[in-house]
C-alpha positions in Angstrom: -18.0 -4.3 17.4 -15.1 -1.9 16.9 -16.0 1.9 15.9 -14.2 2.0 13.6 -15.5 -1.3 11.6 -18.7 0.7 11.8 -17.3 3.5 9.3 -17.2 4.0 5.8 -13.6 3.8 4.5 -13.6 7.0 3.6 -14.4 7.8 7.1 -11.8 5.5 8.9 -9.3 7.2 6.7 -9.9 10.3 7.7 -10.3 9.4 11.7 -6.4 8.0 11.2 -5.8 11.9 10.3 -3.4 11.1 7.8 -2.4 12.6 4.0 -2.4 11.1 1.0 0.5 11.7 -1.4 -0.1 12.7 -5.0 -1.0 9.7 -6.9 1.9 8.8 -9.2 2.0 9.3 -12.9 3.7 5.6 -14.7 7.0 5.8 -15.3 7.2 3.3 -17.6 4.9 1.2 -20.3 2.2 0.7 -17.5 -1.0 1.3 -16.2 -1.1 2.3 -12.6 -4.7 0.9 -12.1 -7.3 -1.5 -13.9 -10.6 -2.3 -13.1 -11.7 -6.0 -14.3 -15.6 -6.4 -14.2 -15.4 -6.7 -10.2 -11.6 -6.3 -9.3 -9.3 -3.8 -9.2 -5.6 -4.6 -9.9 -3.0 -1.9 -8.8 0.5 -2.1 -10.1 3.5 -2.1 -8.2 3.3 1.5 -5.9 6.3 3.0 -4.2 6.8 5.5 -0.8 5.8 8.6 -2.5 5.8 11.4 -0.2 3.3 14.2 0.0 6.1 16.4 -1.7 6.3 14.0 -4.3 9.8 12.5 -4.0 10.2 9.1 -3.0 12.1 7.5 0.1 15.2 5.7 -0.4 17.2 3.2 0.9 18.2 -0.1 1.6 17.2 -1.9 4.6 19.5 -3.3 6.9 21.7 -0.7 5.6 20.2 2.5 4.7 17.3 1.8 6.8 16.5 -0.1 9.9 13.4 -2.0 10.2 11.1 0.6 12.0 11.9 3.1 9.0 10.9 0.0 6.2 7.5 -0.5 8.4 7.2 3.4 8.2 7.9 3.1 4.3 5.4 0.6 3.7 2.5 2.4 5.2 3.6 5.2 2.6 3.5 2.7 0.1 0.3 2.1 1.3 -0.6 5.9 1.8 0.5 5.9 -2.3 -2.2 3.3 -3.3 -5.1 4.4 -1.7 -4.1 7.9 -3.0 -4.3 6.1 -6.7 -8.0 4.6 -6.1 -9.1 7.8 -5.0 -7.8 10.0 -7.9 -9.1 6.9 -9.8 -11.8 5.8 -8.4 -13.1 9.0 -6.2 -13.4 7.2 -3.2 -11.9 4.5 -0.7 -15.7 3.3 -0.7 -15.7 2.2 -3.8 -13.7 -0.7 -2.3 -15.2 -3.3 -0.6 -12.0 -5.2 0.4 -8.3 -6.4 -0.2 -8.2 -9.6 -2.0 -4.2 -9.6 -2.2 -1.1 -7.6 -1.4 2.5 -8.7 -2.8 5.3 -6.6 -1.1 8.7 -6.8 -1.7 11.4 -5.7 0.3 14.7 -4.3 -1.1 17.0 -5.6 2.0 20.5 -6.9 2.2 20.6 -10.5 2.0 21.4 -11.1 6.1 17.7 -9.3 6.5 14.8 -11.8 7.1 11.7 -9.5 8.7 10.1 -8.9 5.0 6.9 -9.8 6.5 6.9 -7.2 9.6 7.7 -4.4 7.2 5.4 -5.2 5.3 2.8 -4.7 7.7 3.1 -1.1 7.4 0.8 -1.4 4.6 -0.9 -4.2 6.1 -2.3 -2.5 9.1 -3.1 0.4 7.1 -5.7 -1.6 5.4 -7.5 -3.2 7.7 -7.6 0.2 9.2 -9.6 1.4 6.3 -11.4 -1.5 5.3 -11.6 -2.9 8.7 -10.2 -6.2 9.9 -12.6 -8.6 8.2 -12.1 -6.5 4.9 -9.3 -5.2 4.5 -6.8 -7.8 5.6 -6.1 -10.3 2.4 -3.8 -12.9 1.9 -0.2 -11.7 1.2 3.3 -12.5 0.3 6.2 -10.1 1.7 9.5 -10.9 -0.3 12.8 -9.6 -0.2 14.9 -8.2 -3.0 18.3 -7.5 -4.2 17.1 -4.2 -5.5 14.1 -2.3 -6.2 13.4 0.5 -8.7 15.1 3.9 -8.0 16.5 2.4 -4.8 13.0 2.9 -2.8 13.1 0.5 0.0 9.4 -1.3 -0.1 7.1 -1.8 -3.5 3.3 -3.6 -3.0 1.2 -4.7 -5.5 -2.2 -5.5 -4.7 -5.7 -6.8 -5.7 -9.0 -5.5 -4.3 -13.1 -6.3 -4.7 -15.1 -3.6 -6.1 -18.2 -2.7 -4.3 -21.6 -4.0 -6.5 -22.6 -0.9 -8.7 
């Protein structure tokens, strides 16, 4: 078995030796979390840097693909900051049920799914491969809020208790 799998999720996090970015306020008629008996539903998350501003850009013209991937993985970074500002801890999670990313790319661009694997790989290195790799759908999109270049949505299982 990998190591890693043998961790908690906290723990895996903090082996990657990675920040979390604040955990960002809605900025509309939202709720950033909610917690349904066992699943928790995250709204649409952006790349929200540690500083708090966001990353920017189009890809395939303000961005190549590498720096989308990298912008996912923030994206990601984002969300898990939310559940544990939330929640108080990655545990709490026992795995990801669904991601939905979407892309904001010119039209010619067709890799939504390998940026989206910025986020993607983040998870299962968290949650592990057998957790935290759901089933997914990576879209792309004539324009995203604020002009940030990847937004995920997601759904996870809650641990029992």
């Amino acid at each position: 078995m990998n190591v890693i799998e043998t961790l908690t999720p906290e723990q895996a996090f903090e082996k990657l030796g990675l920040s979390l970015p604040p955990a960002p306020l809605p900025l509309g008629v939202y709720k950033p979390y909610l917690i349904d008996g066992k699943y928790l539903y995250l709204s649409g998350h952006g790349p929200v840097r540690d500083d708090k501003s966001l990353i920017i850009g189009r890809i395939g013209q303000d961005l190549d693909m590498e720096q989308g991937k990298l912008a996912a993985r923030q994206v990601g970074l984002t969300m898990l900051s939310t559940i544990k500002t939330h929640l108080g801890s990655l545990d709490r999670v026992k795995r990801v049920i669904k991601i939905l990313g979407m892309v904001n790319c010119v039209s010619a661009f067709e890799r939504h799914p390998y940026v989206i694997n910025g986020c993607s790989e983040l998870f299962a290195q968290v949650w592990g491969t057998e957790n935290g790799i759901g089933v997914r759908s990576a879209v792309g999109m004539g324009s995203l809020p604020d002009n940030i270049p990847v937004e995920v949505e997601a759904l996870f299982e809650l641990q029992e208790g």
